[in-house]
C-alpha positions as CSV (number, residue, x, y, z in Angstrom):
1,X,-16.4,-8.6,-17.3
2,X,-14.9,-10.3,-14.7
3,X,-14.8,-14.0,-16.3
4,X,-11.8,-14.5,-18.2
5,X,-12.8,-16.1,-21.6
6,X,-10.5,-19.3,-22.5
7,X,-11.9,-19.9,-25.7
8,X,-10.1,-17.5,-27.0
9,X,-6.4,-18.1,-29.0
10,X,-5.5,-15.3,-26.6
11,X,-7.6,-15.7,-23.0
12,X,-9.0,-12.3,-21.9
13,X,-12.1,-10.4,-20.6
14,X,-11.6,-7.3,-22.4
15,X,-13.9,-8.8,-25.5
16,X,-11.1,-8.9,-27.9
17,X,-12.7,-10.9,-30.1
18,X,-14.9,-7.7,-31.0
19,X,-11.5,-6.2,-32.0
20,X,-10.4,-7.8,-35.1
21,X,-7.1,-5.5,-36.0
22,X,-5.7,-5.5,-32.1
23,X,-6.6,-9.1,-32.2
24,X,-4.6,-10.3,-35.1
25,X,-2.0,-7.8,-34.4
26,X,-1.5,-9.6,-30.6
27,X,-2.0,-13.1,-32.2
28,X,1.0,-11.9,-34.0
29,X,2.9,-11.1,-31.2
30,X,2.1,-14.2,-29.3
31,X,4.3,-16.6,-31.0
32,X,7.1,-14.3,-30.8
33,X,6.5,-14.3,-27.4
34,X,6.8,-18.2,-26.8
35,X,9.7,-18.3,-29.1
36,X,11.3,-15.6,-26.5
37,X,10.2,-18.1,-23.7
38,X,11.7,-21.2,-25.3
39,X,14.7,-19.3,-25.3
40,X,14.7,-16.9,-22.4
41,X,12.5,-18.8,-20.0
42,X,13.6,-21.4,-17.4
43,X,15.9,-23.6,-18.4
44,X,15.1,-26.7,-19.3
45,X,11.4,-27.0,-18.1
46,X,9.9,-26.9,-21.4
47,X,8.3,-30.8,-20.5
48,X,7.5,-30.2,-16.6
49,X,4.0,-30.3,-15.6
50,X,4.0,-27.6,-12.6
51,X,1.4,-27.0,-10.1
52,X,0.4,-23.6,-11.2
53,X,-2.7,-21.4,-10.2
54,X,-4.3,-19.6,-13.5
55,X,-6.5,-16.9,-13.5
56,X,-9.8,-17.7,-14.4
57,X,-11.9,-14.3,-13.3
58,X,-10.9,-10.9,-11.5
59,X,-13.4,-11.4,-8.6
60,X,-11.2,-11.3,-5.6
61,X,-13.1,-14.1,-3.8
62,X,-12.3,-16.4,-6.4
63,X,-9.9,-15.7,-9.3
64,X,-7.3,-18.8,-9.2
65,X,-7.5,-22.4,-10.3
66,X,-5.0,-24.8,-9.4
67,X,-3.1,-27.6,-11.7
68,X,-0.9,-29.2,-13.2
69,X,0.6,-27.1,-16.3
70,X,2.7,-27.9,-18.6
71,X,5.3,-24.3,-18.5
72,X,4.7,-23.6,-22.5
73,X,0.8,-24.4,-21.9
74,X,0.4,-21.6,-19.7
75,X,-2.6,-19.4,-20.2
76,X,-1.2,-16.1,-20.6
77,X,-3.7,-13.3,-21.1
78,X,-5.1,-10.3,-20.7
79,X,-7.3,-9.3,-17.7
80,X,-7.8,-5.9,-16.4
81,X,-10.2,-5.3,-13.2
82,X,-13.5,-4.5,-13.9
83,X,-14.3,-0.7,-15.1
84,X,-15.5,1.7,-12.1
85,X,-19.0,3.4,-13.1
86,X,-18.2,7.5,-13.8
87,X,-14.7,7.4,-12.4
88,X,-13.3,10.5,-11.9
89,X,-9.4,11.4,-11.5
90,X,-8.8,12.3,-7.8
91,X,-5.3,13.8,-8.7
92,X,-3.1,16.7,-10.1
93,X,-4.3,19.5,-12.2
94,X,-7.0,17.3,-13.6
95,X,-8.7,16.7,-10.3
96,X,-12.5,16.0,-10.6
97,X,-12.9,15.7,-14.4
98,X,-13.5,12.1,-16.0
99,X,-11.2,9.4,-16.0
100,X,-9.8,9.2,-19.6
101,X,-10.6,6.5,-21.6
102,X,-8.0,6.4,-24.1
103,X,-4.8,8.4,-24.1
104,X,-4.7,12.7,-24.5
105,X,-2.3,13.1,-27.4
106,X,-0.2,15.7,-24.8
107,X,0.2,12.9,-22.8
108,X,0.9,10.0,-25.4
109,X,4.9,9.6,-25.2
110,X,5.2,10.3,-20.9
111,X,2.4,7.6,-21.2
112,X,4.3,5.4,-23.6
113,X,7.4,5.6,-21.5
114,X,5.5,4.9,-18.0
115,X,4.5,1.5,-19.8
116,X,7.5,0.4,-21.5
117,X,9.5,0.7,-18.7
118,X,7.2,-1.3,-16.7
119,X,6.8,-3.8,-19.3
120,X,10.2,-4.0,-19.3
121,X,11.2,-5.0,-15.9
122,X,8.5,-8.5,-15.9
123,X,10.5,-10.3,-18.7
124,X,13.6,-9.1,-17.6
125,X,13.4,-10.8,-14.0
126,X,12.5,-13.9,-16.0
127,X,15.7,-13.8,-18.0
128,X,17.3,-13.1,-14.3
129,X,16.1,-16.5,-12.5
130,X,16.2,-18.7,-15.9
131,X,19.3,-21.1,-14.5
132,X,17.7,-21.0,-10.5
133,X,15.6,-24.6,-11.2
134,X,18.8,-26.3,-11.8
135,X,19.9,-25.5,-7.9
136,X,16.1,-25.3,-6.3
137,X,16.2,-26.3,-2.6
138,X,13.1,-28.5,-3.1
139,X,10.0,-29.1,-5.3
140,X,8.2,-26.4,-3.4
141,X,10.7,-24.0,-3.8
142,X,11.0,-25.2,-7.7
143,X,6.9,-24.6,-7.7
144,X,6.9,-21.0,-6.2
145,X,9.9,-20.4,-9.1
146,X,7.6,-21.4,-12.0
147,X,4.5,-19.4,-10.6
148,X,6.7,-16.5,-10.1
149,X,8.1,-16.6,-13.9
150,X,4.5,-17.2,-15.5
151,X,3.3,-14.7,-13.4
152,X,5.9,-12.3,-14.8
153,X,5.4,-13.5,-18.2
154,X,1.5,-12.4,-17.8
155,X,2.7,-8.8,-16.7
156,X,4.5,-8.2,-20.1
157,X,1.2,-9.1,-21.7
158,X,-0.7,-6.7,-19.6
159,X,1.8,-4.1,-20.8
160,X,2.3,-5.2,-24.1
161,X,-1.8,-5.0,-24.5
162,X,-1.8,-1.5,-23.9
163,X,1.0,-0.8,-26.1
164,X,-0.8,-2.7,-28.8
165,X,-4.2,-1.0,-28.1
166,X,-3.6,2.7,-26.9
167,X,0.1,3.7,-29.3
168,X,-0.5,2.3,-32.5
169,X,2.4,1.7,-34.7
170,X,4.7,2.9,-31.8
171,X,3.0,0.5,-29.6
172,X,3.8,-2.7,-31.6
173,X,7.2,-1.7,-31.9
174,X,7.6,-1.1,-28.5
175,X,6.3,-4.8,-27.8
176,X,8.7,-6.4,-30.4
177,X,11.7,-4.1,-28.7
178,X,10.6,-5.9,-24.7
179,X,11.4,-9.3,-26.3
180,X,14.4,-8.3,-27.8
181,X,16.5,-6.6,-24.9
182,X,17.8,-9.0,-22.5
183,X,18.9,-8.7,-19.3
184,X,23.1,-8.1,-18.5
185,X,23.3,-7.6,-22.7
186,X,25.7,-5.1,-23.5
187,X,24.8,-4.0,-26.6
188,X,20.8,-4.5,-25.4
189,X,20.3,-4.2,-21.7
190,X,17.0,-4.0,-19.9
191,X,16.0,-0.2,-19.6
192,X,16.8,-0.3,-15.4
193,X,19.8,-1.5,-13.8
194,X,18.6,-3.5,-11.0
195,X,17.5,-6.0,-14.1
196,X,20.4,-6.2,-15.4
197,X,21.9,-7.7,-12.3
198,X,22.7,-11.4,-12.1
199,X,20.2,-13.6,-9.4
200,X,22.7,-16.6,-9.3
201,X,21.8,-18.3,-5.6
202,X,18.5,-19.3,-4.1
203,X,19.4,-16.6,-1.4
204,X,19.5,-13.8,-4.3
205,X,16.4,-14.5,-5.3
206,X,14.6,-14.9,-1.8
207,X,16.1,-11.5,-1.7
208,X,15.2,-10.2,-5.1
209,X,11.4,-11.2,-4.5
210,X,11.0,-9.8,-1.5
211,X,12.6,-6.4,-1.9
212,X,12.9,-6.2,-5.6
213,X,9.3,-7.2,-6.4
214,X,8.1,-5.0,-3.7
215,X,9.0,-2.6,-5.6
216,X,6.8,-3.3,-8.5
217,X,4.4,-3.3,-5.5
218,X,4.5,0.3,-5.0
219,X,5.0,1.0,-8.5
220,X,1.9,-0.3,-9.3
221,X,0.3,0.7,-6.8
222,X,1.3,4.3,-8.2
223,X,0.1,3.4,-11.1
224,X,-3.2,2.4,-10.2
225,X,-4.6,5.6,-9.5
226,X,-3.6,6.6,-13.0
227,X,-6.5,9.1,-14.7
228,X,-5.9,7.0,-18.0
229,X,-7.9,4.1,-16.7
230,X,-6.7,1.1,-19.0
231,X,-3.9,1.2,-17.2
232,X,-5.0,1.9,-13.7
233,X,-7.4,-0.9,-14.0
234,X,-4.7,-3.7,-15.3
235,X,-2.2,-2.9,-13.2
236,X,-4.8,-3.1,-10.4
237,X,-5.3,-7.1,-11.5
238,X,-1.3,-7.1,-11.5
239,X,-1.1,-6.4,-8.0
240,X,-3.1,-9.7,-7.2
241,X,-0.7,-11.8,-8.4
242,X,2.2,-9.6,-7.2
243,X,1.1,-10.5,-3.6
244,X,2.6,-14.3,-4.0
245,X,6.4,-13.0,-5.6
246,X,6.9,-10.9,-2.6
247,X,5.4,-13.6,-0.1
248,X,8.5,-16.4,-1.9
249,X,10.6,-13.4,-0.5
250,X,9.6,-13.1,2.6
251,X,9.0,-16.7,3.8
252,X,12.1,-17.8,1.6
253,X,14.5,-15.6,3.7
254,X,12.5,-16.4,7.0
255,X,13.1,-20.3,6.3
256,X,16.9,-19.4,5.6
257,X,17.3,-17.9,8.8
258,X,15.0,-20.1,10.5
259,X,17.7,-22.9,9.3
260,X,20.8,-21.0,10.7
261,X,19.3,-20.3,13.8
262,X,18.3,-23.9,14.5
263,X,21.9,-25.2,13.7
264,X,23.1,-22.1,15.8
265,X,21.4,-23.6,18.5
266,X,22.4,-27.1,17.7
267,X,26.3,-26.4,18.2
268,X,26.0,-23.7,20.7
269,X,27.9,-21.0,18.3
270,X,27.7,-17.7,16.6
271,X,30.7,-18.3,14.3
272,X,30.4,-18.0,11.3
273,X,33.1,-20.3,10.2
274,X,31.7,-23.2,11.9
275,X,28.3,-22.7,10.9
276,X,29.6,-22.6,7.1
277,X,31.1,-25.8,7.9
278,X,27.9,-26.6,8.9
279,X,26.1,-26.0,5.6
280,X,23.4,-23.3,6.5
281,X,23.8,-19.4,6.0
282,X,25.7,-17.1,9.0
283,X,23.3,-14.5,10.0
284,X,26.1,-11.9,9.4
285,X,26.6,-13.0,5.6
286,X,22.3,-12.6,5.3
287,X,23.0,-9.2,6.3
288,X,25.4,-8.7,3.9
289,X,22.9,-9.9,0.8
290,X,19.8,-7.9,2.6
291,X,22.3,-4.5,2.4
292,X,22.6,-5.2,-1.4
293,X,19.3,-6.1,-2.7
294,X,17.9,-3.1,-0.5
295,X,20.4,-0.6,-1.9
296,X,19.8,-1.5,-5.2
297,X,16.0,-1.3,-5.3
298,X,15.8,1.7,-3.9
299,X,17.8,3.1,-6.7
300,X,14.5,1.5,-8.5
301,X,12.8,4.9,-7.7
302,X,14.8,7.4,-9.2
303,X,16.4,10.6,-8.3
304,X,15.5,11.9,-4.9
305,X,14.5,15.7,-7.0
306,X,12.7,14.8,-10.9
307,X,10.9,17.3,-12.8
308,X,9.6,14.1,-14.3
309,X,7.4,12.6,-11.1
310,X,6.3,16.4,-10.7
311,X,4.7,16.3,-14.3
312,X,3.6,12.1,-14.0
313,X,1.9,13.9,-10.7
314,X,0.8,16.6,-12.2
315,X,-0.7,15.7,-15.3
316,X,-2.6,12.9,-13.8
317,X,-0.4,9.9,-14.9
318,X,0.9,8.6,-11.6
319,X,-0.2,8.9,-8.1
320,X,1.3,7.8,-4.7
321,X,0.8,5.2,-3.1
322,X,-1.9,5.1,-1.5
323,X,-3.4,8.2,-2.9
324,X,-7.1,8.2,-1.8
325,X,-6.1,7.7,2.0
326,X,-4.0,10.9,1.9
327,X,-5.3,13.9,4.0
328,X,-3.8,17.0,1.5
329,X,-5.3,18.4,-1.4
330,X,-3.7,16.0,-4.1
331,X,-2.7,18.9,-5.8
332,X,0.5,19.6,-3.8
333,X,1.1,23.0,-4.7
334,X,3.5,24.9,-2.0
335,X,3.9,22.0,-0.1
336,X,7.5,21.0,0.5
337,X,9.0,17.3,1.7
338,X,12.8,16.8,3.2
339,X,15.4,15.2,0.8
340,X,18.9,14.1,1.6
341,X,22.2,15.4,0.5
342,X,26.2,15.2,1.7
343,X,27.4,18.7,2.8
344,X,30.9,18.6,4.3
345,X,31.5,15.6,5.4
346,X,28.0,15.0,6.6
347,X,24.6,14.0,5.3
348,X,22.1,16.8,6.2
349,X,18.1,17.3,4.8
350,X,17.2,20.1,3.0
351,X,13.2,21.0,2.0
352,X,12.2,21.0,-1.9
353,X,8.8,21.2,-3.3
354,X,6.9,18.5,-2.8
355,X,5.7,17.8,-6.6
356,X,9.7,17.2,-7.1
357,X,10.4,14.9,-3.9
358,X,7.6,12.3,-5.1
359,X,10.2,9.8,-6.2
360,X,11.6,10.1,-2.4
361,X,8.2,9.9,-1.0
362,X,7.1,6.5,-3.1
363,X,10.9,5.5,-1.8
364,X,9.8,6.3,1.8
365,X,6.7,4.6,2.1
366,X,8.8,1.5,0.6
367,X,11.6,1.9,3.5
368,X,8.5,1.7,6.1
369,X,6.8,-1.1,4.2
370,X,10.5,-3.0,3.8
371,X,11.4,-2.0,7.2
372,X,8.0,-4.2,9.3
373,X,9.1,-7.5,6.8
374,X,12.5,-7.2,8.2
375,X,11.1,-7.3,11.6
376,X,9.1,-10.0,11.2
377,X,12.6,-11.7,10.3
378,X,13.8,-10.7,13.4
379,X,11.4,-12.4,15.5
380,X,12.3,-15.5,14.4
381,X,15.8,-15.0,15.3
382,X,13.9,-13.4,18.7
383,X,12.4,-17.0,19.1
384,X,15.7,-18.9,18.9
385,X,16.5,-17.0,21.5
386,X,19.8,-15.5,19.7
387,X,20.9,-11.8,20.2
388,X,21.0,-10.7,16.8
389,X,19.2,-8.5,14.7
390,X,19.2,-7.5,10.8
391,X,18.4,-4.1,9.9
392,X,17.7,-2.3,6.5
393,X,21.0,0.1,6.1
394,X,20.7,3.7,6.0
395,X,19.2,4.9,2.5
396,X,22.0,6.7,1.3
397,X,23.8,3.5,1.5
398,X,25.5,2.0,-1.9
399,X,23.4,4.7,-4.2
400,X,23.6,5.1,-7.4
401,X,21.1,7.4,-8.7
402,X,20.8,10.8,-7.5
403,X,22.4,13.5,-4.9
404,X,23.6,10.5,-3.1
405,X,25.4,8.3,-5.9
406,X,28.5,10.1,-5.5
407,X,29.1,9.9,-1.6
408,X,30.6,6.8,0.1
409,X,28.1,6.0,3.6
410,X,27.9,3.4,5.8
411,X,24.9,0.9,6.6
412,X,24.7,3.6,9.9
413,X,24.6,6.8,7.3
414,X,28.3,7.9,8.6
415,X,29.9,9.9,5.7
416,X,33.0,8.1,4.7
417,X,36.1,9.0,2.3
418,X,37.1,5.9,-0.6
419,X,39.8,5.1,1.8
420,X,37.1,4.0,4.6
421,X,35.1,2.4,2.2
422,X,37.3,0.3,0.6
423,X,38.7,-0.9,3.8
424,X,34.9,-2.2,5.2
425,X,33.0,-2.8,2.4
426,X,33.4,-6.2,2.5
427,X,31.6,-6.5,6.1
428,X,29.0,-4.4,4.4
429,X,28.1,-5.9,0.7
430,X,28.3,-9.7,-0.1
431,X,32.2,-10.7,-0.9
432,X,33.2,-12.7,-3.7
433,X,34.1,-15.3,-1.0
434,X,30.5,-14.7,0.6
435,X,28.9,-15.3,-3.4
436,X,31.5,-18.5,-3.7
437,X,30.5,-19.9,-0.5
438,X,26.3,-19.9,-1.0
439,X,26.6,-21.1,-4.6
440,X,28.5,-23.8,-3.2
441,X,25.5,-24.4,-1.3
442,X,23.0,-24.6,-4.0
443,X,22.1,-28.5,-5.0
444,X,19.5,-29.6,-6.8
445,X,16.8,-31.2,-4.3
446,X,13.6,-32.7,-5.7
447,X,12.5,-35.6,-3.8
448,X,9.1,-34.5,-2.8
449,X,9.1,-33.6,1.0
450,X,13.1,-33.0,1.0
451,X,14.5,-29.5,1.5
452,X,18.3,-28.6,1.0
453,X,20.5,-28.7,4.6
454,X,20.2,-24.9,4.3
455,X,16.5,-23.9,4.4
456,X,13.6,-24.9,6.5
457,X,10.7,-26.4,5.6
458,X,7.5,-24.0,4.8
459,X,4.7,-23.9,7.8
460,X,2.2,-25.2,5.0
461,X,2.2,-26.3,1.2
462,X,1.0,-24.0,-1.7
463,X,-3.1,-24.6,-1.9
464,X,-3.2,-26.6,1.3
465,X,-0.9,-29.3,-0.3
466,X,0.7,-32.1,2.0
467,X,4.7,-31.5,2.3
468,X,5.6,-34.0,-0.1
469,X,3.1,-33.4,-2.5
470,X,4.7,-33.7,-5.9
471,X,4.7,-30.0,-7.0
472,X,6.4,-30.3,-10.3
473,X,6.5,-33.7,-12.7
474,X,9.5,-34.0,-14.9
475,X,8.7,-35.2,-18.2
């Protein structure tokens, strides 16, 4: 099917209607769901009609309607791409056989696990940007927030269908457990750390969608050429929506600096100082937030050496990205990749077998994909006609996960001792003064066709809208 069915309580094309006991057991999880957004979701838009897009097939030439929503009337479902005719895994030790249709018993908890902890990073990023529409920049802005939360919000239920359909008992209590951690809890935390950190500026969560939900990019992306095809083919459908979160990123961060460099321009000067005074963001202090939001995704992909991505790999789980354009056998047996660790005062690369490395691998191809957004930010600067550039820091930079989490290294990969750190990491990693000064920044703007003094305009408006198109209505 690749119409999604509305008449439905819950809106879906994978027939649940023909599936009485997952059906009730999913119409059972669904108000606990909404009581979770009431509570957990943004704040205070529980009356807003918001210009969203809803999914209304899986056909990638036309799959979106736009309109005006009201946030708890959202449509959330379940849509999975449509199934491939006699696919066959293309992967791992299972190479050539048939897809699997539901989930080998060996296989049932690394399965389980894969899921959950995907599952548990879409309503956690929700509970991370709840306060944000209280400070958007403008209605646009408020707009691309909303989109981005629902579109989250439809993630979990992509997971949580699984759970429900493929684990049982395990399953539903799996999908009562993702609305009941929350993110920064202490006693309940989200299962990653990266979503347990606080997005408390605009800037933060420009930041946060581009690098953090380019992540789930690549995770997914993994995950698609899963031999268990349920999940290959939902997380396929995710990916569609995935594009628009990392594209607020990307244009959010290019508007910011698009801002500075203009008043740059405007007062002839680099400082800092006076361009704070100025209200709009100092290139040096973007830098700062871009080293941070960068060092702690790429902590997203585990250790650099995991038995666990060997056996994902192995047993057919989870690919790379990318798999089917890779020239190798997909096997990977005897083939070795280059990790990092600190030896004496210096970083240096050893080889390890390649079935061990794929966590660094996925992380590379991440650093190159990362790397071509942050010089698309750089020709902007390049346009202005101001000698500066931002750069992604080294990888070992600010680690907390692996070989690397216990050594100190600069942004330029330079070994240092605590001392060194300490006395520089504040020209490194946002400041406490550097967090003051952009929440200072952040007032509420929604006048349709203003923007705050500190970001630019977008080139166009979401669906071809005029600027001052009236994006969300406030009940």
């Amino acid at each position: 099917m690749s119409t999604i069915d509305y008449s439905d309580k819950i809106p879906n094309n994978v027939n649940l209607s023909q599936d009485r006991t997952l059906q009730r057991a999913l119409e059972q999880w669904q108000p606990n769901y909404l009581e979770w957004w009431g509570d957990m979701g943004p704040e205070g838009s529980q009356n807003f009609d918001v210009y969203l897009r809803t999914a209304v097939s899986v056909d990638p030439q036309g799959w979106a309607q736009f309109g005006h929503v009201k946030m708890p009337d959202y449509r959330w479902g379940i849509f999975l791409n449509p199934a491939e005719k006699e696919r066959k895994i293309h992967f791992g030790d299972h190479k050539g056989e048939d897809a699997w249709q539901d989930v080998p018993g060996e296989h049932r908890a690394n399965l389980r696990r894969i899921i959950v902890t995907q599952g548990d990073t879409e309503p956690a990023s929700v509970e991370q940007q709840r306060h944000l529409g209280l400070t958007c920049p403008s209605l646009y802005d408020l707009r691309n927030l909303f989109q981005v939360n629902v579109e989250e919000g439809r993630h979990l239920w992509a997971m949580v269908y699984l759970l429900h359909k493929y684990f049982g008992r395990d399953g539903r209590e799996e999908g009562e457990a993702l609305l009941e951690r929350r993110s920064g809890n202490e006693d309940n935390p989200r299962i990653l750390q990266a979503f347990n950190e606080q997005t408390p500026d605009w800037l933060s969560f420009f930041m946060f969608t581009y690098f953090t939900d380019r992540d789930g990019k690549f995770q997914l992306c993994a995950l698609a050429e899963s031999s268990f095809d349920p999940l290959a083919r939902t997380t396929k459908f995710m990916l569609t929506e995935e594009a628009h979160h990392m594209f607020v990123g990307e244009s959010g961060v290019s508007r910011v600096i698009q801002r500075t460099c203009q008043m740059m321009n405007e007062l002839k000067t680099d400082d800092p100082a006076r361009l704070r005074e100025a209200g709009v963001i100092d290139l040096p202090t973007l830098q700062r937030y871009l080293n941070f939001h960068f060092s702690v995704t790429i902590d997203l992909f585990g250790a650099d050496e995991s038995s666990n991505a060997a056996t994902f790999y192995s047993t057919g789980l989870k690919g790379r990205f990318e798999e089917g354009k890779r020239a190798d056998d997909h096997q990977l047996r005897g083939q070795v990749y280059r990790v990092l660790q600190a030896q004496d005062g210096r970083l240096i690369e050893r080889e390890v077998p390649m079935l061990n490395a794929l966590n660094e691998v996925l992380r590379d191809d991440y650093i190159a994909d990362s790397r071509a957004g942050v010089e698309r930010w750089n020709k902007v600067i390049e346009k202005a006609g101001i000698p500066f550039r931002l750069k992604l820091p080294h990888k070992a930079f600010h680690r907390s996960i692996g070989a690397l989490s216990n050594v100190k290294v600069s942004p330029e990969g330079r070994v240092l001792n605590n001392e060194q750190w300490l006395a520089q990491v504040d020209e490194w990693l946002p400041s406490l003064a550097d967090r003051s000064f952009v929440a200072g920044l952040m007032g509420r703007v929604v006048e349709p066709g203003r923007f705050a003094n500190w970001i630019a305009p977008p080139v166009m408006g979401i669906n071809r809208q005029p600027m001052d198109f009236q994006y969300v209505r406030f009940g």
